[in-house]
C-alpha positions, 0 to 999 in steps of 0.5 A: 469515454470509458476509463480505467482507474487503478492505483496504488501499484507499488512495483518493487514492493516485497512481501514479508521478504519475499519478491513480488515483480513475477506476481506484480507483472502477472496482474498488472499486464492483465490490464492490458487485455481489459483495454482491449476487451472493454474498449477502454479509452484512458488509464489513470493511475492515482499515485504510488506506481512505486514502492519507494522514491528511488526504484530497482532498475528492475521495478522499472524495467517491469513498469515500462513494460507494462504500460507499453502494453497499455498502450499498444491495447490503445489506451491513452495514460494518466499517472500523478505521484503519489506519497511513495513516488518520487514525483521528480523521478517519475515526471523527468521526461513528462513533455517527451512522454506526452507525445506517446500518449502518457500523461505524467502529472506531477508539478504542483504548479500545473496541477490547474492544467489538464491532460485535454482528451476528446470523445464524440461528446466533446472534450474530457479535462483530466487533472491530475494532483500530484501526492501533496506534503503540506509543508512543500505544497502550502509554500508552493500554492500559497496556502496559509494553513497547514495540513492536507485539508488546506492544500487539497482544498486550494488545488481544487479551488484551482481546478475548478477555476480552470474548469470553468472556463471550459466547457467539458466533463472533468476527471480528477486524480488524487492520492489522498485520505479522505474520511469515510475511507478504510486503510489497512495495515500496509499504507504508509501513514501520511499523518501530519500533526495527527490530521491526515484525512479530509473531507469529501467536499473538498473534492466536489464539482467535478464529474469523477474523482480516481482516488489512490492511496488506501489499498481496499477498493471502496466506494464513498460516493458514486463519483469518488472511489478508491480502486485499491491496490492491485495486489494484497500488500499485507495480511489485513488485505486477505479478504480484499477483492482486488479490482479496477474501475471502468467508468464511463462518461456520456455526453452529461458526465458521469454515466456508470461505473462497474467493477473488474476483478484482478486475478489474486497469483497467490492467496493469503491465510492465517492459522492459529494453532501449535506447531505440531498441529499447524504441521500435522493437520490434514485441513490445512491442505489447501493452504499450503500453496498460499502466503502464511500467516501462522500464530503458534499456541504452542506454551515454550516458544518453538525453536526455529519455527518458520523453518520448520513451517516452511517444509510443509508451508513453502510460502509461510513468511510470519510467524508470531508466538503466543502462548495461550497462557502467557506470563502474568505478573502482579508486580510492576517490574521494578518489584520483580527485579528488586534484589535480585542479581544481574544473572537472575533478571537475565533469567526470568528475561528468558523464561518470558520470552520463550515460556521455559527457564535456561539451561544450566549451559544456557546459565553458564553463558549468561554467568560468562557474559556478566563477567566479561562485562565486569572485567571491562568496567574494572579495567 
């Protein structure tokens, strides 16, 4: 049996206000063709097929067809919830999909119960654990303990349980931070009193495990990886190679697993200079179709910066300031405001935020708004 595991899709998910369903769609059905190519029998999908509980009709729409595609490439799907899912949204008509060949796994009480699969080996068990707040999920499995560890432990306990009653090879989805992974910047923390992680243990006795949530594909056994999100989510993911997992099962369980890299719609980049240099540079030629990231050097903060970088830049999308001199202070602020006038820590306020002092009109309007206020308290 060969299987794809992806995860972490995030249909919807923008970036830095820019729309990304042309760019989501474009990868995302890629995935289709490597069905066909790679004779791949089953997709899983480890959580976060959304990027928020309640998606756009539009996220939905592309969603739909997308796995359809998948389908009709003649993979059967497993999709389990993950923590930016809505798992009741997702699994509502879970029984009907079922007879089409996608597999929606997202009820506590039946994560124990597997999508029951079959090769020429014999049959493949696939269970799917469904994101666990360990609040809801400590009640509902009737785990003592709170935290993910306890209640990921229980569900595993479970599975197993089930497993050995069986005689088959096992797949486990589960969208979870496990220690030894590397987040970035764009995974929406799941930290519950400080401890969010568990242990690799936790997840043994099975023959793979298709882990989602951290968006850097990584490897932290041989039958327990993460396939990362199909595209870059945030800067920290720049040089991520974004890729899927086919994995393949033998008649002993797990035989291989080899990477596939995604097509990257656009690149990321990060440059760091002033703004005249940013705009004028030939060397950043070759970025200017990319997503920018640009930190400006420049020592007064320049007016309107992204406008401007967006007429050389057209996707620019941050921008930071920070002046390679910036302000320093020997005193603690409530020295430095000690004594002085409202109108003159309004001041020094803008001279730190921008790197120059105000204008005398810039002063007048200070001057006005102090008054305004004065006025109102008087009354």
């Amino acid at each position: 049996m060969r299987i794809l595991h992806t995860s972490d899709w995030h249909v919807g998910r923008t970036f830095h206000g820019r729309d990304l369903l042309v760019e989501q769609e474009s990868v995302l059905s890629g995935l289709a063709d490597l069905v066909s190519s790679e004779k791949v029998d089953v997709v899983v999908i480890s959580g976060d097929l959304y990027d928020r509980a309640v998606p756009s009709a539009d996220a939905v729409s592309l969603c739909a067809r997308v796995l359809m595609r998948i389908r009709a490439a003649g993979a059967t799907i497993v999709i389990t919830p993950g923590n930016h899912d809505s798992a009741a949204r997702i699994g509502v008509f879970g029984e009907f999909a079922a007879a089409g060949g996608l597999h929606l796994r997202t009820q506590i009480s039946l994560l124990d119960k597997p999508v029951e699969l079959a090769d020429e080996h014999g049959p493949v068990a696939v269970y799917g654990i469904p994101f666990l707040e360990p609040e809801p999920a400590r009640h509902a499995l009737g785990v003592p303990d709170k935290g993910h560890a306890p209640v990921l432990s229980e569900a595993m306990r479970r599975i197993r349980a089930d497993l050995a009653s069986r005689q088959a090879r096992s797949v486990v989805l589960a969208h979870a931070f496990v220690t030894g992974g590397a987040p970035s910047e764009s995974e929406r923390t799941i930290a519950v009193g400080g401890v969010q992680d568990v242990s690799m243990q936790v997840f043994s006795g099975v023959d793979y495990v298709a882990l989602g949530h951290l968006h850097g594909p990584q490897t932290l056994a041989e039958n327990l990886r993460y396939s990362g999100s199909p595209l870059a989510y945030s800067f920290s993911e720049a040089r991520h190679r974004k890729s899927v997992w086919l994995v393949e099962l033998d008649e002993g369980g797990l035989v291989g697993v080899e990477r596939r890299d995604l097509p990257v719609p656009r690149r990321l980049a990060a440059i760091t200079g002033t703004l005249a240099d940013v705009l004028e540079d030939p060397a950043h030629k070759p970025l200017e179709d990319h997503f920018l990231s640009v930190v400006l050097t420049d020592a007064v903060r320049p007016m309107d910066a992204l406008r401007q970088l967006q007429k050389r830049f057209e996707h620019a999308v941050h921008v930071e300031w920070r002046p390679e001199q910036g302000p320093r202070h020997d005193m603690t602020y409530a020295e430095r405001v000690r004594g002085r006038s409202d109108e003159e820590v309004a001041c020094c306020f803008v001279s730190d935020a921008r790197g120059s002092e105000p204008t005398e009109a810039e002063k007048s309007l200070l001057r006005e708004a102090f008054a305004s206020v004065a006025r109102e308290q008087e009354q």
